[in-house]
C-alpha positions in Angstrom: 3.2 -14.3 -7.3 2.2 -12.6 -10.5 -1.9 -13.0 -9.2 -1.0 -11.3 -6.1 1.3 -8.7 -7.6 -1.9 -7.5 -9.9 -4.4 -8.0 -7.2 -2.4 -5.0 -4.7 -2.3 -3.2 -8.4 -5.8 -3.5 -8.7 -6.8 -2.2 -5.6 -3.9 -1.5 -3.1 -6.2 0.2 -0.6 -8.6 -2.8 -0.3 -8.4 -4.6 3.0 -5.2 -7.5 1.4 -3.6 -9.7 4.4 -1.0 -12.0 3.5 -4.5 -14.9 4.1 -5.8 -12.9 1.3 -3.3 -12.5 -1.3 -2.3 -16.3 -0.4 -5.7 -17.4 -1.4 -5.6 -15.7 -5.2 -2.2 -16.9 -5.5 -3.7 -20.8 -4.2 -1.0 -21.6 -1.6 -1.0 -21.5 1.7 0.0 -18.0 3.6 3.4 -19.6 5.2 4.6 -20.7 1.3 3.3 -17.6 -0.1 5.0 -15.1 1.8 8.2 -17.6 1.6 7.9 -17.1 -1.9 6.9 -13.6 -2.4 9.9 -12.4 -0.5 12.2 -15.0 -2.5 11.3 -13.5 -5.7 10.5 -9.7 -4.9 12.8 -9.3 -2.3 10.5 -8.0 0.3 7.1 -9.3 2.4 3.9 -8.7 0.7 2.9 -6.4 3.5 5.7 -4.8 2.5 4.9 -4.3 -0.8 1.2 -3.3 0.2 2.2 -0.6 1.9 4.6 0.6 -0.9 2.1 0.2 -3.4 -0.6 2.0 -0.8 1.9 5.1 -0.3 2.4 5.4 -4.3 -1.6 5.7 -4.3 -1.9 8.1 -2.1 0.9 10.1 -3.7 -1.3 10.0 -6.8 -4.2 10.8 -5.1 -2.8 14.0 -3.3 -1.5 15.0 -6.6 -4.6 14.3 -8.5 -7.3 15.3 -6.1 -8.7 17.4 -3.4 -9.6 14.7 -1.0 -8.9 15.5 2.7 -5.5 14.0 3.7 -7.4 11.8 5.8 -10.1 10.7 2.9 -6.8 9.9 1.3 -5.2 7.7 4.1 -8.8 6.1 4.3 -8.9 5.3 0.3 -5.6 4.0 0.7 -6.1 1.4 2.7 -4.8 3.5 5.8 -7.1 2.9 9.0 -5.3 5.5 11.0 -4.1 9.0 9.4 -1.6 8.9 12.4 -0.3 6.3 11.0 -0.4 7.2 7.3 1.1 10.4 8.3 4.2 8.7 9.5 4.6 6.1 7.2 4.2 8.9 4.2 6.2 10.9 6.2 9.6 8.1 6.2 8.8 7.0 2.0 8.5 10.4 1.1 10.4 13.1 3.2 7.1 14.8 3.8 4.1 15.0 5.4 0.7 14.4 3.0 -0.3 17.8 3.4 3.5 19.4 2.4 3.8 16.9 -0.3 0.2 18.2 -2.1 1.6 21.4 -1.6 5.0 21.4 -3.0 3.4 21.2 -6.7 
């Protein structure tokens, strides 16, 4: 679980599935995510996505990329999307949370 933890560190706004992560980790996707969720306590899409939000934090903090160059480097096809999901982790939208430095 350790290779897949560093591989979403790495790069969390590469394109992972759980076929992906499975692979560097050498075990088939069912026993991975059986086992990622036994010893993190959530799914590794889960995870993913925390680790893609906590990216784009950083990035809107650090940066002047658009909000939607931000979704995109990410990992976050849709900024509808991202929008939302940054919206629940965070209690903001994107554009609020750069501002609110």
């Amino acid at each position: 679980m350790l290779r897949a933890q560093e591989l979403i560190a790495a790069d969390p706004g590469a394109p992972h599935t759980v076929r992906s992560l499975a692979e560097g980790a050498a075990l088939s996707p069912s026993r991975f995510a059986h086992l990622f969720t036994a010893q993190t306590g959530r799914s590794p899409m889960r995870a993913l996505r925390e680790a893609r939000l906590l990216h784009a934090a950083r990035l809107l903090e650090g940066c002047d990329l658009t909000v939607e160059r931000v979704a995109a480097a990410s990992g976050f096809p849709s900024p509808f999307h991202f929008h939302r999901v940054f919206r629940e982790r965070f209690g903001l939208p994107p554009g609020a949370y750069r501002s609110r430095k």
